[in-house]
Structure formats: structure tokens, C-alpha cells
Steps between C-alpha positions, in 0.01 A plus 500: 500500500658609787279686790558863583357505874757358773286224693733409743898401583592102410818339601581231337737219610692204324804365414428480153553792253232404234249483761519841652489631121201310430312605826649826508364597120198329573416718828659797352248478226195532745661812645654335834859689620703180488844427652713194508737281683712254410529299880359531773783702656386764247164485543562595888657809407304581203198511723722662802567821265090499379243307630296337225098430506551137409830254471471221231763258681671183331454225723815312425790670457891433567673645771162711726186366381163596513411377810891642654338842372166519703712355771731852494204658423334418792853509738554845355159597509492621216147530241278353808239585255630468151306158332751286370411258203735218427600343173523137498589253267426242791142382570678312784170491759689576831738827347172626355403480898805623645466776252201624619632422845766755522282781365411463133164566360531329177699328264485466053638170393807584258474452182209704568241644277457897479181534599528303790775678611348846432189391666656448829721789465222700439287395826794424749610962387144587479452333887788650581453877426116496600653407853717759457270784403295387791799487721582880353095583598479347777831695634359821373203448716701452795731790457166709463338347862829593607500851369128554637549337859831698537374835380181473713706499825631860501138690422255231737837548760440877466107470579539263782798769651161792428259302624681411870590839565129570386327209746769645807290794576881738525455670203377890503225522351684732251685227390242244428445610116862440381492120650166481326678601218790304498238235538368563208747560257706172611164321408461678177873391442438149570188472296743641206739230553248217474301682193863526305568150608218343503241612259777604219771182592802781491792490709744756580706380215220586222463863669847618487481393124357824489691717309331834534505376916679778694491679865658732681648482812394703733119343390606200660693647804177677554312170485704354754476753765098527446472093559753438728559834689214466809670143546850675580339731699322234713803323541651828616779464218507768205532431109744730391507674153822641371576646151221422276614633108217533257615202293249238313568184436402183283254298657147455595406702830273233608815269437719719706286532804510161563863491538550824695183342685729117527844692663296747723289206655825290486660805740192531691535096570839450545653831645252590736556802732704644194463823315491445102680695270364588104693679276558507136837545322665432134594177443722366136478793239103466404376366824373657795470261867276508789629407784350389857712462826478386824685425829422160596700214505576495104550168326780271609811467243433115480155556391504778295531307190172278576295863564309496157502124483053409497391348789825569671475646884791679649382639789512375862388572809121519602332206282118676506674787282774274300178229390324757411693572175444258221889566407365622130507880539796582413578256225165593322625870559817444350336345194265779423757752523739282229201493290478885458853471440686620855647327793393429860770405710636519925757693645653549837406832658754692611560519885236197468174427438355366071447669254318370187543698138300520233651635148313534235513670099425894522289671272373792381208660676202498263249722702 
């Protein structure tokens, strides 16, 4: 009987027709996703178009034979990390060497018997996807130190900006309980980040799966000019508000805040001495944008297109600020706001200066 369950993708190569319908009933029967080639010209672009999880390869075969395939393979790097089984009628001792020499990691005898040949099928895919769901973990992992170390910066960045002015001894002492407070809440925002992260392993990506997620607007404007407002003011630049509308959108506040928090740090950083702009406008029919601008020195036209790239620095000039961005921001900002369904993206300001826009789905205001 023929399994149900798909347990993998098999290509199967060799010049002889009854063989691939022997081997390709035979694994199609234990559920494997089989495809075939004929040479090993077609094998090459067989696994080109789809990249299978293991390549049963004839050994000797006219024209390119098995070993002229792991040699393109390899040229082409191409399935680095695809095993590769050949079929042999040979027991010749030095090509069952070179086989393994040029990459194989194992080879059935031809005419083989079935259970040998699903045996090793069967361990060589079952190695091969375990490393690959520990590949996908161990990736996940990563993205999420990444998340946590980059969304850390902004709030501990605000409470080490508080805590100088605090330690200088300038401040009236009228204005000591807002820096306290700022203090505060940028701790209480971290401490969020790390218990979503951390303690419940979401990302942004599981948080704007939300559907019932929504905020509006002029919530987060507010939020910006609370945390970053006395850091303008010390600078002796303003943060300008312009048209706020009452529109809500669809997305997790928490989720929001840390991109509005990404581009206003990102103007702080990289236009200093510059006013900042926020306003909100409608975007494509449904959508409604945010917008921040500044007058710095924008983003050159030659590396505009590298701006959301991860780990990708643009700026230049003094290298304490520059190496102190981890070049993630505003990929990882990009990707959140995708995942509620919108678009992040740069412009040119006019009469100079950036300006970053975020667009995302409108919806009805449920309070």
C-alpha cells in the first residue's frame, strides 16, 4: 500500500528506464515525493528548479557520470548539503573510494535488494531533515537574540540619556520627576520586551498575527513625544507634530512603538542638530501612513537600495555613533511592519533631509 504522509523529496538518476520505474514505485510506495532523470545533464537541472533531500545517483553512466555530477555539483555549488547515494553495479575497491571522495555518503550495490535500499534512504532523509529542523531552530533562536539585543537599545539608551542629565546637577529641581519618569517607563518597556521574548519565545512576527491587534495613531505619536521629547529639548532641537487624524490601524501597539521608537533614534543618531517632523496622512485606498522627517544628510542614491538590507551600515562619518548601530533596525522594522500587512520604505525629503514611511491597513475604531 502506498503511504499517505510525504517523507521527503528523492531524485533519482540513471540511464536506464526500468530502473527509475522500479525505484521510483518502490519509494513512491513509502510516501517519498520522487522525481527522475534520465542523465546527468538532467539531473543538474532537475535539482536546479527544486532542491531534493537526497539524490540516488548512477555511478556509471554514458556521456556525465556520477562522479561528472558531484563534480558540477560542487563547481556550481549547488546542494552543498544534499546527501548523495550512488548506485553501483561496480564493487571496483578504488571508485567505491573516489566515490566517497568527492562527497558521497553512501552507495547500494545494483541489483540491489529493497530493503537495503530503503534502509539507507530512510537514515541518509531522516539525517538530513533533523539537521535541518535544527538548522530552522537554531536560526529562530538567533533571529530572537537579535530581536531582544536590538530592541533593548532604544529603552536602556533612553535611561542612560535620564540618568546623565540626572547625575549633571543642571536640572531644576522641577524637572527631576519627568526624567525619573522617563526612567522608569523605558525600564518597564524593556522588561516587556525580554518577558514577550524571553519567557513566552514570541517574536514580532507571532504578535502581529494578531488579528483583533489595532492602534491608533495619535496613541503612538503621543508615545513618541513622552519618550523622546526631553532628549530634543536637551539637544536644543524640537520634535515637531503636524496633522495627526484619528485613524487606527492594524497592528500591535507594543509592535508599533518599536518602530516609531527604531526611525526616531535612527534621526536622533544620524541627523543630529535636526528638527524631526511626524505626521500622518492616507496612504493606498485602506491604508493610512506615518511618516517621520528630518534634515540631515538623507541616504545617498547609491545606497539607498542596501538601507533595509540586516546588518547593513550606511552611515559615515563619526565611527563612535556609526559602530554603535548593529545595522538590524531597520530591516527587523521593515519585517514587522510586512507582517501586519503594510510597507516600510525611504524617501528623499524634499528640499533635503530622509524621510522614512510607514503604511499600514486602516480599520475601524472599536472603542
Amino acid at each position: 500500500m502506498k503511504a499517505h504522509n510525504n517523507r521527503g523529496r528523492v531524485l533519482v538518476v540513471d540511464d536506464q528506464p526500468a530502473n527509475l520505474r522500479v525505484v521510483s514505485a518502490l519509494l513512491e510506495r513509502q510516501g517519498y515525493d520522487v522525481s527522475i532523470a534520465e542523465n546527468g545533464e538532467g539531473a543538474l537541472a532537475v535539482a536546479e528548479t527544486q532542491a531534493p533531500d537526497l539524490m540516488l545517483l548512477d555511478m556509471m553512466m554514458p556521456g556525465m557520470d556520477g562522479f561528472g555530477v558531484m563534480e558540477e555539483i560542487r563547481v556550481r555549488a549547488l546542494l552543498p548539503r544534499v546527501p548523495v547515494v550512488f548506485l553501483t553495479a561496480a564493487q571496483d575497491r578504488a571508485l567505491l573510494l573516489r566515490a566517497f571522495e568527492v562527497g558521497a555518503v553512501d552507495y547500494v550495490v545494483k541489483p540491489f535488494i529493497p530493503e537495503e535500499l530503503l534502509a539507507r534512504v530512510n537514515a541518509h532523509i531522516g539525517l538530513k531533515l533533523a539537521r535541518d529542523r535544527l538548522e530552522h531552530v537554531a536560526r529562530e533562536r538567533q533571529e530572537l537574540v537579535n530581536l531582544v539585543a536590538h530592541d533593548l537599545k532604544n529603552p536602556l539608551s533612553s535611561v542612560v540619556f535620564a540618568s546623565d542629565i540626572l547625575v549633571s546637577g543642571t536640572l531644576k529641581p522641577e524637572r527631576i520627576p519627568r526624567y525619573l519618569e522617563v526612567i522608569r517607563e523605558s525600564a518597564e518597556d524593556g522588561l516587556g520586551y525580554i518577558r514577550r521574548y524571553l519567557e513566552t519565545q514570541a517574536t514580532a512576527r507571532k504578535a502581529t498575527d494578531n488579528a483583533e491587534a489595532r492602534v491608533a495613531l495619535a496613541a503612538i505619536v503621543e508615545w513618541i513625544v513622552g519618550r523622546y521629547g526631553l532628549q530634543f529639548e536637551d539637544s536644543g532641537c524640537r520634535l515637531r507634530v503636524g496633522e495627526i487624524g484619528p485613524a487606527v490601524v492594524a497592528i500591535d501597539e507594543v509592535v508599533l512603538r518599536q518602530v516609531a521608537g527604531n526611525l526616531i533614534s535612527n534621526a536622533i543618531k544620524y541627523a543630529p542638530g535636526s528638527d524631526v517632523d511626524l505626521d500622518t496622512d492616507r496612504g493606498a485606498p485602506g491604508y493610512r501612513r506615518l511618516r517621520v522627517s528630518d534634515r540631515g544628510p538623507g541616504v545617498p542614491n547609491d545606497r539607498q537600495r542596501e538601507l533595509f538590507t540586516p546588518f547593513t551600515r550606511i552611515a559615515e562619518g563619526d565611527p563612535a555613533r556609526v559602530g554603535a548601530s548593529s545595522g538590524l533596525g531597520l530591516s527587523l522594522a521593515r519585517q514587522i511592519v510586512s507582517n501586519a500587512g503594510g510597507q516600510l520604505w525611504y524617501e528623499d525629503r524634499e528640499g533635503g533631509g530622509a524621510c522614512f514611511v510607514v503604511e499600514l491597513p486602516e480599520v475601524p475604531d472599536l472603542t
